[in-house]
LUMDREN-249890 format. One record per residue (C-alpha): residue number from 0; y, z, x. Coordinates in pm, 1 decimal. Example, Ala and Ser with C-alpha at 12.3 -4.5 7.8 and 13.67 -1.06 7.14 Angstrom:
<sites>
<site><num>0</num><c2>-450.0</c2><c3>780.0</c3><c1>1230.0</c1></site>
<site><num>1</num><c2>-106.0</c2><c3>714.0</c3><c1>1367.0</c1></site>
</sites>
This chain:
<sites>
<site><num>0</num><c2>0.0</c2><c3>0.0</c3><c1>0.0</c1></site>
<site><num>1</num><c2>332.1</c2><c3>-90.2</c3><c1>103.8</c1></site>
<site><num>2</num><c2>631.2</c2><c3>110.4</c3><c1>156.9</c1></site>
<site><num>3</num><c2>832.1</c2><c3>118.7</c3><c1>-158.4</c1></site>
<site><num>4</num><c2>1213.4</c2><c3>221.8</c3><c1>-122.6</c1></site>
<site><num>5</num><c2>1165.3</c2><c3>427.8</c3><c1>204.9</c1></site>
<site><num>6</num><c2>831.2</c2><c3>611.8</c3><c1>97.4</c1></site>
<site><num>7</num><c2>486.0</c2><c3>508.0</c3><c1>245.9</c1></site>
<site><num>8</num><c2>252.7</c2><c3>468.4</c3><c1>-62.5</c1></site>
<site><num>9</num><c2>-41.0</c2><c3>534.8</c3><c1>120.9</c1></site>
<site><num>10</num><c2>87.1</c2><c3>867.2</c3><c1>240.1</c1></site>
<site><num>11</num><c2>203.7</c2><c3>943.9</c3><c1>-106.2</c1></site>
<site><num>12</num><c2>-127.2</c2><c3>870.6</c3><c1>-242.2</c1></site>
<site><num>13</num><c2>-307.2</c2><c3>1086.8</c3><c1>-5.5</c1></site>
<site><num>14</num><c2>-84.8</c2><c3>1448.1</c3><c1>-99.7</c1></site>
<site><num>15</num><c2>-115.9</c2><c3>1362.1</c3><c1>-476.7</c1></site>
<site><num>16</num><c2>-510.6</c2><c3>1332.8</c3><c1>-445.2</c1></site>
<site><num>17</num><c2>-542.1</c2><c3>1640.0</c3><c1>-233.7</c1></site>
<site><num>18</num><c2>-338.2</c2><c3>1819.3</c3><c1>-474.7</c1></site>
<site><num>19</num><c2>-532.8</c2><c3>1701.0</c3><c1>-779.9</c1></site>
<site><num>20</num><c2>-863.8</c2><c3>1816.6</c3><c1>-596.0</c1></site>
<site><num>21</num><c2>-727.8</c2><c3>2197.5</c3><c1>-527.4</c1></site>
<site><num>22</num><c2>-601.3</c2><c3>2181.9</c3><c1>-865.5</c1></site>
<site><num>23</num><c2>-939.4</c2><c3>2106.0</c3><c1>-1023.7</c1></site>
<site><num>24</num><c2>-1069.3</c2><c3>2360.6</c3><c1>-777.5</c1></site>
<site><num>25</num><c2>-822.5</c2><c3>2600.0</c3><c1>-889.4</c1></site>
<site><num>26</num><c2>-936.1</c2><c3>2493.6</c3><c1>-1285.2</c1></site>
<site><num>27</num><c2>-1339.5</c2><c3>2544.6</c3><c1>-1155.9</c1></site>
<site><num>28</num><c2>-1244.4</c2><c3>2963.8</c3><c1>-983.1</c1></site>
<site><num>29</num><c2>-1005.8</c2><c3>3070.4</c3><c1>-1263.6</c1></site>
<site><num>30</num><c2>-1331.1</c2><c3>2952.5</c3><c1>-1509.3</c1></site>
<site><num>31</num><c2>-1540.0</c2><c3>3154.1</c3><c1>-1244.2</c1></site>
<site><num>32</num><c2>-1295.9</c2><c3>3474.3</c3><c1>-1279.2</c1></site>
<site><num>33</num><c2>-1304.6</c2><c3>3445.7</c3><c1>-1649.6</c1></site>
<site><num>34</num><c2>-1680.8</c2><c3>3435.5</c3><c1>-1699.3</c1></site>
<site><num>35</num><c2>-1711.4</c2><c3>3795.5</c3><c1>-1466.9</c1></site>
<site><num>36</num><c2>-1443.2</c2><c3>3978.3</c3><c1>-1638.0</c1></site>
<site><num>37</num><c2>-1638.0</c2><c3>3877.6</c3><c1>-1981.6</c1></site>
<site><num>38</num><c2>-1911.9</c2><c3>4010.0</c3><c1>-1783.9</c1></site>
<site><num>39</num><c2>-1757.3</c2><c3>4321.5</c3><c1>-1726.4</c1></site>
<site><num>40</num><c2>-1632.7</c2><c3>4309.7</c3><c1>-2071.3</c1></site>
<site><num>41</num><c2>-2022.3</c2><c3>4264.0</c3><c1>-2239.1</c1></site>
<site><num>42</num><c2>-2090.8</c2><c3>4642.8</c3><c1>-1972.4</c1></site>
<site><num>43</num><c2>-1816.2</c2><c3>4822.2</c3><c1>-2111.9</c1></site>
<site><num>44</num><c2>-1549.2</c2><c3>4775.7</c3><c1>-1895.6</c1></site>
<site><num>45</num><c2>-1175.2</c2><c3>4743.6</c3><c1>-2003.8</c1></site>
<site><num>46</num><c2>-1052.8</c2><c3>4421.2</c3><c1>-1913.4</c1></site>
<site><num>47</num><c2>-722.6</c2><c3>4532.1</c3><c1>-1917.5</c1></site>
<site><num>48</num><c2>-716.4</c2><c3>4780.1</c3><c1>-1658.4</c1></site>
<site><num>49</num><c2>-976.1</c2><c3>4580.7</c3><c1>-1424.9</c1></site>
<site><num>50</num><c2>-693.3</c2><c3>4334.3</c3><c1>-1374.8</c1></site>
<site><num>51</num><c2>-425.9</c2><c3>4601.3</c3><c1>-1352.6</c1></site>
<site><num>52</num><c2>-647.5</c2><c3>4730.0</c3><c1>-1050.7</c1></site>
<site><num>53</num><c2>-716.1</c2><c3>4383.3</c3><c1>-911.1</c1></site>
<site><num>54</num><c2>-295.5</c2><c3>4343.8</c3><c1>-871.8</c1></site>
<site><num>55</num><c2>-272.1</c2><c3>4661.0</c3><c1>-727.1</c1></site>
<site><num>56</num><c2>-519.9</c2><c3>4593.1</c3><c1>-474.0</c1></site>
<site><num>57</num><c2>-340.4</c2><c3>4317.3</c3><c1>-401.7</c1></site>
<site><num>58</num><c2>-3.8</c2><c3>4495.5</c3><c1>-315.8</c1></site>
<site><num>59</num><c2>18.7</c2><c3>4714.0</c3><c1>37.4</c1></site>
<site><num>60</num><c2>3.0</c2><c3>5078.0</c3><c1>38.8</c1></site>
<site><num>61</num><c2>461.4</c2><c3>5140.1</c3><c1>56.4</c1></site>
<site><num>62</num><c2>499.3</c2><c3>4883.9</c3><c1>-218.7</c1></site>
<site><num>63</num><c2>221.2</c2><c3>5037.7</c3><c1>-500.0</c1></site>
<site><num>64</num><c2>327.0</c2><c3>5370.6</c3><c1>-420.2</c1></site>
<site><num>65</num><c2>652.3</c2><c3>5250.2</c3><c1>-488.0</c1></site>
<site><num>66</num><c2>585.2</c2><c3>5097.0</c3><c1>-779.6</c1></site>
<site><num>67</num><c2>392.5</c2><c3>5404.8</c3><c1>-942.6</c1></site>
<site><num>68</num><c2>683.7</c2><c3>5627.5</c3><c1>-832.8</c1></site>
<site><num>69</num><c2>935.5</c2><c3>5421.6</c3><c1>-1012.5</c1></site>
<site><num>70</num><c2>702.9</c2><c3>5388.6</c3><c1>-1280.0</c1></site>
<site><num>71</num><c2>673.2</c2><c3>5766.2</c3><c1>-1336.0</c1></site>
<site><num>72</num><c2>1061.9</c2><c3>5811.0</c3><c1>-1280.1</c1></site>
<site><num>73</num><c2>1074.1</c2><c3>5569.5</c3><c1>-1646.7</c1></site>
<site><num>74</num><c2>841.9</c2><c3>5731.7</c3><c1>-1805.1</c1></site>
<site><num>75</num><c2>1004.2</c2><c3>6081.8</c3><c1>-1750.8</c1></site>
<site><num>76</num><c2>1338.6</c2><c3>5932.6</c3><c1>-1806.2</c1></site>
<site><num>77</num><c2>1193.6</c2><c3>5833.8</c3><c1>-2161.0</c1></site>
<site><num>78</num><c2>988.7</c2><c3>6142.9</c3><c1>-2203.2</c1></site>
<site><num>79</num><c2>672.0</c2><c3>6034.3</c3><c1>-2185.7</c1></site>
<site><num>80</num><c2>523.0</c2><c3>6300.5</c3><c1>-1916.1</c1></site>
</sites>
């Protein structure tokens, strides 16, 4: 393919099909993650708070601590505690 105003086709061609492979990938793991959390789900397990655990897994040490301190700061401030 020929270069078309300034922009090799070829090249073009190449991101656009990577990109549509990891996003079909991407389409295939989020299926994956679904069917274990209604695994979990059929055992008994809240859904909800699994994926409340998986973000805060995620997040380092100083940031969730941060986070949960906040967090109870709001719900004093609101009289929840």
């Amino acid at each position: 393919m020929a270069e078309v105003g300034g922009i090799a086709g070829d090249h073009l061609r190449s991101f656009i099909e990577r990109i549509e492979r990891l996003e079909e990938e991407k389409a295939a793991l989020a299926a994956d993650i679904k069917d274990v959390y209604a695994e979990a789900k059929g055992t008994g397990f809240d859904i909800k708070i699994m994926r409340q655990l998986v973000r805060l897994r995620k997040m380092e040490d100083h940031d969730r601590s941060e986070q949960e301190e906040i967090l109870d700061l709001y719900k004093r401030a609101l009289g929840m505690d």
